[in-house]
C-alpha positions, 0 to 999 in steps of 0.5 A: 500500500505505499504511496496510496493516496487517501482518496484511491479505493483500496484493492481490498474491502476488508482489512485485519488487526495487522494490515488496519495498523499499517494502512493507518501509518502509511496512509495516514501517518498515525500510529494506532495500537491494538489496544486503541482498536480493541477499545474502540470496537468494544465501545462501538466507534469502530466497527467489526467483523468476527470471522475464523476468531479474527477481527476484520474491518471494513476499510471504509469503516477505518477512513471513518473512524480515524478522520472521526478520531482526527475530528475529535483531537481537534475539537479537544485541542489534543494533536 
């Protein structure tokens, strides 16, 4: 995924733990934790899928919840 804008649709719909992380720090220079994602798919601000015992996420779903993530620093005043 390097050099992918924000603005291309991805080659793939859905994305696991791992490839979220990566696809978070490479498109949008953000480093996400697991423990920020397993928190924010408990208290439902980032949808999921369970499939297999795997979380998967709809990569829409993660433009979502980071711009929204994004959003809210800025109301908040943390960067």
């Amino acid at each position: 995924m390097s050099n992918m804008s924000a603005l291309e649709k991805p080659k793939r719909q859905f994305l696991n733990m791992e490839s979220l992380i990566v696809f978070a720090e490479e498109v949008y220079d953000l480093p996400v934790s697991k423990i920020s994602i397993y928190r924010s798919v408990k208290n439902g601000s980032l949808p999921a899928l369970k499939a297999n015992g795997r979380l998967l996420f709809r990569i829409t779903d993660i433009q979502k919840w980071i711009e929204g993530e994004a959003y809210a620093a800025d109301e908040t005043g943390i960067a």
